[in-house]
Rosetta silent file (secondary structure, phi, psi, omega in degrees, C-alpha in Angstrom):
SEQUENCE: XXXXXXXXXXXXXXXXXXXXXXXXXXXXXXXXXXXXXXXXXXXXXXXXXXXXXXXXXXXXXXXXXXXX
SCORE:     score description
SCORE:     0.000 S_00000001
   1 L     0.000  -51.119  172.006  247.616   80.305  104.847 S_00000001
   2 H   -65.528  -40.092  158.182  245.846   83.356  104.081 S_00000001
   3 H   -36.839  -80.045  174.241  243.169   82.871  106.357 S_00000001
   4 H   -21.400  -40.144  163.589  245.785   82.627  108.764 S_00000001
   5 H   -80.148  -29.170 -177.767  246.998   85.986  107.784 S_00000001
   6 H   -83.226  -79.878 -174.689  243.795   87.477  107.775 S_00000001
   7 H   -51.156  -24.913 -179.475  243.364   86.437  111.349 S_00000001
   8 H   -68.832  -24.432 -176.185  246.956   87.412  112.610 S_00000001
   9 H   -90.416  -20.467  160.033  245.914   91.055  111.217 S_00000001
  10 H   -27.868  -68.709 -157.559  242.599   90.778  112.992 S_00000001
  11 H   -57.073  -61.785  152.584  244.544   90.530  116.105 S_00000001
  12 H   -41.268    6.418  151.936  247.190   93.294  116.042 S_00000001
  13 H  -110.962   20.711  162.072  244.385   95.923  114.885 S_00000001
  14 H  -106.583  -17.460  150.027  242.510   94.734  117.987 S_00000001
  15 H   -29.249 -105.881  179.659  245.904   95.035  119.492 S_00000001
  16 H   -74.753    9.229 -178.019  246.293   98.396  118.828 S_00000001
  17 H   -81.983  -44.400  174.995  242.821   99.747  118.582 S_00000001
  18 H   -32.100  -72.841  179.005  243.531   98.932  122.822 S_00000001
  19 H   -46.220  -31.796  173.469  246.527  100.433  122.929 S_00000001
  20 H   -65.532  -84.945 -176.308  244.764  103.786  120.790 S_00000001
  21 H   -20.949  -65.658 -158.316  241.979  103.622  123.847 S_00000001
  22 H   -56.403  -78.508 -173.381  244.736  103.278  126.950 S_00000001
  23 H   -41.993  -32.452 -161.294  246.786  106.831  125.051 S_00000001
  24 H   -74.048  -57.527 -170.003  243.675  108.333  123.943 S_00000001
  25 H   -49.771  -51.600 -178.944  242.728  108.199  127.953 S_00000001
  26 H   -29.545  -52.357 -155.214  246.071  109.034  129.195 S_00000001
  27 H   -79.472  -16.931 -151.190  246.622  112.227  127.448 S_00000001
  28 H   -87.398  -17.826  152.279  243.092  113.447  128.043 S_00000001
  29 H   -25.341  -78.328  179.582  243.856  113.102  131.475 S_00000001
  30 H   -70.013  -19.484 -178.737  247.206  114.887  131.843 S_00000001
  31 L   -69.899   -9.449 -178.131  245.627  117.195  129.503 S_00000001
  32 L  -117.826  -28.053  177.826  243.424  118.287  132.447 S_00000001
  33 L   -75.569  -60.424 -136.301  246.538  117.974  135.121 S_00000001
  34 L  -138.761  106.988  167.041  248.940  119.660  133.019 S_00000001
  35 L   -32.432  120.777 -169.388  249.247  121.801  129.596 S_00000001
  36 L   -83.149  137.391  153.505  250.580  119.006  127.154 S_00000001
  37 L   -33.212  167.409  163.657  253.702  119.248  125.307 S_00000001
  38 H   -93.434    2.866  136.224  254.073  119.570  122.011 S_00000001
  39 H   -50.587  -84.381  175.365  254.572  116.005  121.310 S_00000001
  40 H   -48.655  -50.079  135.950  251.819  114.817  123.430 S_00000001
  41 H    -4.118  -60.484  159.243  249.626  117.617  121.369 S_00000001
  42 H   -47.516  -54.511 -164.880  250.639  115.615  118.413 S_00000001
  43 H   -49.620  -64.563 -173.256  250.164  112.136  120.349 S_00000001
  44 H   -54.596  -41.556  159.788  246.749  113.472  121.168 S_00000001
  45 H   -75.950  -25.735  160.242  245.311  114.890  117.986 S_00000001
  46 H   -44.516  -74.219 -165.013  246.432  111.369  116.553 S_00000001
  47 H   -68.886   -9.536 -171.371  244.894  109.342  118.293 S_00000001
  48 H   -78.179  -36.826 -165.160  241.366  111.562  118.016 S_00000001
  49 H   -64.187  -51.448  169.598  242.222  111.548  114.413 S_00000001
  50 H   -10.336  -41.284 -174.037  242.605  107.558  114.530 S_00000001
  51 H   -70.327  -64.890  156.887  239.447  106.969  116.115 S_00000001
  52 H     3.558  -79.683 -177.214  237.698  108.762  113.465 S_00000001
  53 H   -75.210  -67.103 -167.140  239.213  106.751  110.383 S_00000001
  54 H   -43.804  -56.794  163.227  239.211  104.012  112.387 S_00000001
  55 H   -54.420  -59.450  179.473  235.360  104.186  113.217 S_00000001
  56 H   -55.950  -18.073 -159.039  234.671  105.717  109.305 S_00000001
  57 H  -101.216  -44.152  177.453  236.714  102.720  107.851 S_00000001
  58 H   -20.269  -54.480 -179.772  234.417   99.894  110.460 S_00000001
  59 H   -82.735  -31.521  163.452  231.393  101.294  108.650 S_00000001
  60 H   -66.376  -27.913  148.174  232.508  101.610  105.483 S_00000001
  61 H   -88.499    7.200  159.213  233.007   97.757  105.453 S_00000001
  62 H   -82.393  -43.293 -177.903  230.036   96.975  106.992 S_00000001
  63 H   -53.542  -28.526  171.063  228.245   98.888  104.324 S_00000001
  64 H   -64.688  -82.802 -146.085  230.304   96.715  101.544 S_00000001
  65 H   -65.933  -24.190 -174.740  229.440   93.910  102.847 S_00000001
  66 H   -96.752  -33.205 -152.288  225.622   94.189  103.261 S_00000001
  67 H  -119.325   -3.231 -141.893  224.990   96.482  100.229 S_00000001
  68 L  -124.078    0.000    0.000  227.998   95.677   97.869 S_00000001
């Protein structure tokens, strides 16, 4: 069962690491068509932050895992 769980959470962060890409592109677009709101300004600085932790947290388990 946990396995099971472990894989279901796999999927929905691969899920929404997509969904992070497709927004990340979007905005950086309209950000060149059009001076972004200030919601999409939030939206935008999100998802940059996102990548970030999201990239910093990747490595920080691979480093656990090899070294730990």
């Amino acid at each position: 069962m946990v396995n099971l769980l472990e894989n279901v959470v796999q999927f929905t962060a691969i899920i929404l690491f997509l969904c992070l890409i497709y927004y990340y592109r979007y905005f950086k677009k309209m950000k060149r068509e059009r001076v972004l709101t200030g919601i999409e300004n939030l939206i935008f600085r999100l998802t940059q932050s996102a990548f970030i932790l999201c990239a910093a947290s990747v490595v920080l388990l691979f480093l656990d895992r090899n070294f730990g």
